[in-house]
N, C-alpha and C positions, 0 to 999 in steps of 0.2 A: 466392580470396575472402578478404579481410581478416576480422577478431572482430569489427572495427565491420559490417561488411557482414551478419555472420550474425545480430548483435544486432539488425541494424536490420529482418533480415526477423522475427525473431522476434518484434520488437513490434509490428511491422506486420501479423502473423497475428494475434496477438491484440485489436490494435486493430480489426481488419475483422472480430470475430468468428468467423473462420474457422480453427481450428488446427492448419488441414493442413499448411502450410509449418513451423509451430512444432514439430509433432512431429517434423518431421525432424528435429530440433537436440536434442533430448530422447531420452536414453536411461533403460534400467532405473536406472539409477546417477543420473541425476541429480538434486539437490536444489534446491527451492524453497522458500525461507524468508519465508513471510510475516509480519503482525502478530501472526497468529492463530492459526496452525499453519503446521506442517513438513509439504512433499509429497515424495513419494519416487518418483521417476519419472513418464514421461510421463504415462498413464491416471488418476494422482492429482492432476498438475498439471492437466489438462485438465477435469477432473471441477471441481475450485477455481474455472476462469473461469468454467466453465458455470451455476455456481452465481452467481459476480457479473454475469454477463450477465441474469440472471434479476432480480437482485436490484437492477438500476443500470438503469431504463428510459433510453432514450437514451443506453445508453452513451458515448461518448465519449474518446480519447486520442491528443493531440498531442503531438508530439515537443518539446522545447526546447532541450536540448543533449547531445550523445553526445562522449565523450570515453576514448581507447585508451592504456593500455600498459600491455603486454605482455600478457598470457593476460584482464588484467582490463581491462572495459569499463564503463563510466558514463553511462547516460542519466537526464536530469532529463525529467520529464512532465510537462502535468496529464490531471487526468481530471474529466470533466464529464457528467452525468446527473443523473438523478429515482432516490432512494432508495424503491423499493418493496418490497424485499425484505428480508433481513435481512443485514445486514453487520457482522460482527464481533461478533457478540452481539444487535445492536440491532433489531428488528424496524423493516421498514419504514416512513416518517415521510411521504414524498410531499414531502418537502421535494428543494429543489437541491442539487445537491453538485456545489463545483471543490477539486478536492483538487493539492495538488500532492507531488511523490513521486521518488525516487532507487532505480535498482535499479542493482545491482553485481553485473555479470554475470563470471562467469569461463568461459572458452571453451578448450578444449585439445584440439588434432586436428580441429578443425572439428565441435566437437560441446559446449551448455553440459553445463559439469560441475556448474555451481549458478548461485542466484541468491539476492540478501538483497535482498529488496523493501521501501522505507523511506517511509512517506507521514506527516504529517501527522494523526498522531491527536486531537489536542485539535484542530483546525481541525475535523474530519470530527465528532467532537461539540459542538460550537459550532454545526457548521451543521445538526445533525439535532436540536438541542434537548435532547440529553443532559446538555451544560454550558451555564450562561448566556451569553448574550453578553460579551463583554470589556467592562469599564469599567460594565457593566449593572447596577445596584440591587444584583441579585442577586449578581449576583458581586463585589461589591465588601462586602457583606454577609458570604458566603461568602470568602472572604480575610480578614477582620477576625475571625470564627468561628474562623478555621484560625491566626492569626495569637495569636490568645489565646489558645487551648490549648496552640501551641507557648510561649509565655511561663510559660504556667504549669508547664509541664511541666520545662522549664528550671530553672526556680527550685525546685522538687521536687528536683529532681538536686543542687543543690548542699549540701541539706541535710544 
């Protein structure tokens, strides 16, 4: 079995909600680096989904491209559900979410040794109402706000 092969069942347990096949490939030793926190082995990582499955009614997660060499692996996702829970901080919105997302897996002896999971944060607040829309009043206010302080602040500094 190839690294791409074990990646792909890996995401494909967790995509089915089920992380029976995932744990196989998770040992004490292995790490899961998300946005939010660090998981250290399998019963923490599994604990992690159990909470975004909770938290992502409908969850949802399609593959888009996997990509191999050598002990590291590359798949690009998205992910697509109803935010009812709290992700990241955020309590539940009932809003949609497609996020899309990059995790780098590294696989050695037919077993992950870690993963750094990489999604789209400012997309995932935009679409739960945390930031305003882009080009939005609001945000375009908010940029002109942020855009004048750094001037001022600048010109402070030279003095």
């Amino acid at each position: 079995m190839t690294n791409v092969d074990i990646v792909r069942r890996v995401v494909e347990s967790i995509a089915s909600q089920d992380l029976t096949i995932a744990r196989e490939y998770w040992t004490d030793a292995t790490v899961e680096r998300f946005p939010d926190r660090i998981c250290h082995g399998g019963d923490e990582i599994a604990a992690y989904f159990s909470d975004l499955y909770t938290a992502i009614a409908d969850f949802h997660v399609e593959f888009r491209t996997i990509a191999e060499s050598g002990a590291d692996v590359f798949v690009h996702w998205q992910l697509t559900g109803r935010h009812v829970g709290p992700v990241l901080g955020v309590a539940g919105t009932g809003r949609e979410l497609v996020l899309d997302g990059i995790d780098h897996f590294v696989v050695r002896d037919g077993l992950v040794g870690s993963n750094f999971v990489i999604f789209d944060q400012m997309q995932f607040a935009r679409q739960v109402g945390l930031l305003p829309r882009d080009a939005s009043i609001v945000d375009r206010a908010l940029k002109a706000a942020f855009n004048a302080g750094t001037a001022v602040r600048a010109k402070l500094r030279r003095r």
